[in-house]
N, C-alpha and C positions, 0 to 999 in steps of 0.2 A: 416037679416044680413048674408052675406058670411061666407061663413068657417072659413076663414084667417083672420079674421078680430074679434079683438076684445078688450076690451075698460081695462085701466089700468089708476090709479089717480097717481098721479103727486101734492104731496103736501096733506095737510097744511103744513107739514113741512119736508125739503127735506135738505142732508146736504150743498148741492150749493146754494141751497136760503133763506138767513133768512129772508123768508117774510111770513106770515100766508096766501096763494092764496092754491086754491084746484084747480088743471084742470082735469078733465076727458079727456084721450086721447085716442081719436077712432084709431086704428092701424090696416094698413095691411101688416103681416109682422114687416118690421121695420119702416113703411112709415106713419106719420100720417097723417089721412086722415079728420079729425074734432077735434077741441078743445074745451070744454064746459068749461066755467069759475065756480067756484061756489066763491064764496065770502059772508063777514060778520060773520068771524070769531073775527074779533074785533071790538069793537063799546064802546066811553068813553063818549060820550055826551057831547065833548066841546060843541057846538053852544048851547046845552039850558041853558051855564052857565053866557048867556047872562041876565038872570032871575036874578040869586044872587049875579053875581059880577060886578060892577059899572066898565067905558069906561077905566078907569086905570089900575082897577085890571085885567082888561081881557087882557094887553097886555103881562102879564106872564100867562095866559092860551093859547095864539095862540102861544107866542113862543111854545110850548109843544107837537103841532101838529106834529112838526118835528122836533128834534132833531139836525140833520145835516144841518139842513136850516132854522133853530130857526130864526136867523135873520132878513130876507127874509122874512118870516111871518107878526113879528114885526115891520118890515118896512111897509109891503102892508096894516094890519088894520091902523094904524099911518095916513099912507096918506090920509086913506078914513076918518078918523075922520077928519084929517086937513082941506078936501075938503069939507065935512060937514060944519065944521064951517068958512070956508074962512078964514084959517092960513096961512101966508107966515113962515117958517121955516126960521132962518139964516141960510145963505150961508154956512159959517164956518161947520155945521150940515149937508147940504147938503153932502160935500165933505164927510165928514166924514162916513157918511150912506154908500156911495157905497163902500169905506176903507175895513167894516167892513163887508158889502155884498160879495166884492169879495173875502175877506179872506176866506170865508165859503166856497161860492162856489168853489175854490182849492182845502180846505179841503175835500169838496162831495168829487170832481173830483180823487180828487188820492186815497179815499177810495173805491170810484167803480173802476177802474182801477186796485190798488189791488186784489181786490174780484173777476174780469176777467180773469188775468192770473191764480190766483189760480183754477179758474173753465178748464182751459188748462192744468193744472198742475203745474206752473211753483211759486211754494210754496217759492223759495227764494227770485224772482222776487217783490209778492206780500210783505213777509216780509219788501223788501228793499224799496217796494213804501211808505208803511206806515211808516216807518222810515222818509220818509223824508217828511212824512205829519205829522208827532211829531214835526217837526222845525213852520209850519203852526198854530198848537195848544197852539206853546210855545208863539206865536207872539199874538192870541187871551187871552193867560194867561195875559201877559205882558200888554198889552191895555186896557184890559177891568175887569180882574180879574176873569176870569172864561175859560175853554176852550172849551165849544160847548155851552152851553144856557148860552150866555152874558149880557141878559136885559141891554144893553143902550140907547137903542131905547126907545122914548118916542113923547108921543105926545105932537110940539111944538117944537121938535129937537132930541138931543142927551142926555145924562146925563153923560157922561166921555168925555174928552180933551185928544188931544196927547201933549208933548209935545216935545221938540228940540230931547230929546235923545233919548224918545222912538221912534223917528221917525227915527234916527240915524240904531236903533237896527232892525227895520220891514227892510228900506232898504239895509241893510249889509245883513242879513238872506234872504233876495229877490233873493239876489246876488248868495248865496249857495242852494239855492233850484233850480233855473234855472240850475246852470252849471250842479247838480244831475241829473234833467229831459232830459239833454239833451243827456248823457252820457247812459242814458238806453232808449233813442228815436230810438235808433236800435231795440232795441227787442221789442216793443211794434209795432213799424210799417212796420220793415223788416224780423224778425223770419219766418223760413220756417212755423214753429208747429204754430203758432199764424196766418197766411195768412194761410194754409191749414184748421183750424176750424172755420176761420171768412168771407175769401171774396168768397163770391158771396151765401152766406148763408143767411138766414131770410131776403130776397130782399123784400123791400116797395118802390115800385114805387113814384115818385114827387106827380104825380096826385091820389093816392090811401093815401099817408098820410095828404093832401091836403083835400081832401072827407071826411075822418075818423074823422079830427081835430088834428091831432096828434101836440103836440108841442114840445119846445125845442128842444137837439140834434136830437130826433129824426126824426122831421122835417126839421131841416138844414143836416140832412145826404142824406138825399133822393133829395138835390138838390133846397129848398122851403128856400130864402131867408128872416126870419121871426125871431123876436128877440124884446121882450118887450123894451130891453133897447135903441134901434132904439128911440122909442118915446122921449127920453130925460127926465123921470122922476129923481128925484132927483140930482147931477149934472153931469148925464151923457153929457146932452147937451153941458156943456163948456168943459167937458174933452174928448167929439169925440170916436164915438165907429163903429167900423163894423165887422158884426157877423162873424164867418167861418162858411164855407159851403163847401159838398162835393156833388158828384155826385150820386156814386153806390148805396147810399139807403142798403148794408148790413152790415154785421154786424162789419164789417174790418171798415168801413164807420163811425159808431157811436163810435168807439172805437178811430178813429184818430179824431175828432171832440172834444170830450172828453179829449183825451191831448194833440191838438193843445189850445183850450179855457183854458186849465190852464196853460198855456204860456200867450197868452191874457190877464187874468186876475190877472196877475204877474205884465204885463203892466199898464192894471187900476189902478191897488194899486200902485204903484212908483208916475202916472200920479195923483191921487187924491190926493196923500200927497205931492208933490209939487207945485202943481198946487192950495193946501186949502189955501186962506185970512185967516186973523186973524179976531178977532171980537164973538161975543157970539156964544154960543154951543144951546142954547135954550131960549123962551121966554113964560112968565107968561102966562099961559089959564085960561079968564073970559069966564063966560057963560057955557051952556050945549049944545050938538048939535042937532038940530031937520032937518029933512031931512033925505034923502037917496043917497045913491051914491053906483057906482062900479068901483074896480078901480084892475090897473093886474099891477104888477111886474114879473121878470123873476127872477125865481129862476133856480138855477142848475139842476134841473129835465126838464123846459120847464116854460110856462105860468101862474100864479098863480095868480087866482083872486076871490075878496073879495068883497062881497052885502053886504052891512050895512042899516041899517033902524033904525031909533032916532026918540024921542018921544018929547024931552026936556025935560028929566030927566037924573038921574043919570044914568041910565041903557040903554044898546042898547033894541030896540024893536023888532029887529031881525040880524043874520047873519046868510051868508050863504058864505059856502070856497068850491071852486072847487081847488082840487088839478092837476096839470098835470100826476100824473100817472093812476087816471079817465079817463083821455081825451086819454092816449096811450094805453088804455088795449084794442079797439077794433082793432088799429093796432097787438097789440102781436096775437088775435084769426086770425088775415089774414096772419102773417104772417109762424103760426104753420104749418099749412095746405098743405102740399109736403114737410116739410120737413123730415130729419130721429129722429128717437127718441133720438139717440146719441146728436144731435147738440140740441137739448130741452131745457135745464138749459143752453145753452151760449144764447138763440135767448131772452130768459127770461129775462136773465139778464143786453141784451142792451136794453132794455129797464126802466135800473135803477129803479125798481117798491119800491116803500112804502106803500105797501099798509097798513098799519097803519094810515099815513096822510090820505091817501083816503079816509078813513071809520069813522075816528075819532070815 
């Protein structure tokens, strides 16, 4: 090894990232020149609780994987149970899924957002983002009775109904979170400090997160028009979706992707709940499901998808959960690699990592 060169960790736990990741970074100077991931600092053993807790009880164990994308979870095993047993879900249920999908995903979206500019500094910035992701939490209170792990996801549909007023209440609140977003859409995508730490930093080329796997924004940053809900699972198809996409692939890149999509998904939500028929929320499950299936939803990180194996019993016989911030960690080692050690915890952090979900 050169003189000038020499290797400093970066984590498990670092005040800019509450994620448990360890990286060893080879440095020459200020310049890193390799990033070694070490992982497997946490590990809870959802999938083998596929053993003691029957196809029900497990959908409050995935919600658990993820916190901030609880939902999203509990929707993607749901579907693959449904696909399992050949369920049509009512419509009414359909609408309602994505409602309660793209509430969350906002929610993600303006808590990384937050956690971004605080990593540039700009502490009152985030304070005021999270502020107006309280308004997002109060709408998940109000709906569902809870504000981040809502369990109304079930297999076979939903288990809560909106009705006239709370629908009344999500679309008034719709109305004040947009004109807020819009109002600090200067500083998020025209700030000198916020474009001097972000564009033309942690560049991943179309074709290089393309190769890698990388999903979600990250992938649509880099110019790669790719977005699970394109498919039309649940009723994306009648409510018509098209992803954003940016070019530059850095970091300025993933950051305008991230709060142009919760603009987006402000839209979903108004378009779901007017757009929902009336008619049941869920329908009676005979039988047990024997079969396998895989099946991918988009969650707010990227890609998210779930292997089921049934036995026809109560119990699954196997699962297996790929998270998207698995599929982006080999993009964050290509992307370390020229850069300076300063820009480190920003280039991290677009990459939105959980690595908790990852590891379960």
């Amino acid at each position: 090894m050169a003189d000038n060169r020499r290797i400093i960790p970066f984590g498990p736990q670092h005040p800019v990232l509450p994620e448990p990741i360890q990286l060893q970074l080879v440095l020459e100077d200020e310049k890193v020149v390799e990033a070694i991931p070490g992982l497997g600092y946490v590990h809870r053993g959802l999938e083998k609780l596929v053993k003691t807790k029957d196809i029900n009880q497990m959908i409050y164990v995935v919600e658990r994987v993820c916190g901030i994308c609880s939902f999203q979870h509990a929707l993607t095993y749901c579907q693959g149970i449904e696909d399992i047993m050949d369920i049509q879900v009512p419509d009414r249920s359909r609408f309602l899924r994505v409602f309660w999908a793209e509430l969350h995903r906002i929610h993600s979206h303006l808590l990384w957002l937050g956690l971004a500019v605080e990593a540039f500094g700009f502490e009152s910035l985030f304070m005021h983002t999270w502020r107006i992701r309280e308004k997002i939490m109060d709408m998940l209170d109000a709906t569902a009775g809870s504000r981040v792990i809502i369990s109304t996801c079930i297999i076979g549909g939903v288990r809560r109904d909106i009705d006239s007023e709370l629908t009344k209440f999500v679309l008034d609140g719709l109305v004040e979170v947009e004109q807020d977003l819009k109002k600090i859409e200067k500083v998020f995508l025209k700030d000198y400090t916020v474009k001097k730490r972000s564009v033309g930093i942690g560049v991943l080329s179309g074709q290089e997160a393309y190769q890698l796997g990388a999903v979600g924004p990250m992938l649509r940053a880099s110019g790669v028009k790719q977005d699970v809900r394109m498919s039309g699972y649940a009723a994306y198809e009648e409510i018509g979706f098209e992803p954003v996409v940016e070019q530059d692939g850095d970091c300025y890149a993933r950051m305008a992707i991230r709060f142009k999509e919760t603009l987006l998904s402000i839209d979903l939500v108004r378009k779901a709940l007017t757009m929902m028929p009336e008619g049941e929320i869920s329908i009676k499950i005979i039988g047990k499901p024997q079969g396998e299936t895989l099946v991918r939803t988009e969650q707010p990180r990227g890609e998210l998808t779930y292997y089921l194996k049934a036995d026809g019993t109560d119990h699954l016989e196997r699962m297996h959960i790929r998270t998207p911030t698995f599929a982006n960690i080999p993009t964050l080692l290509t992307m370390l690699p020229g850069s300076q050690l300063a820009d480190v915890p920003v280039i991290i952090l677009t990459i939105d990592p959980c690595i908790s979900c990852t590891e379960r």
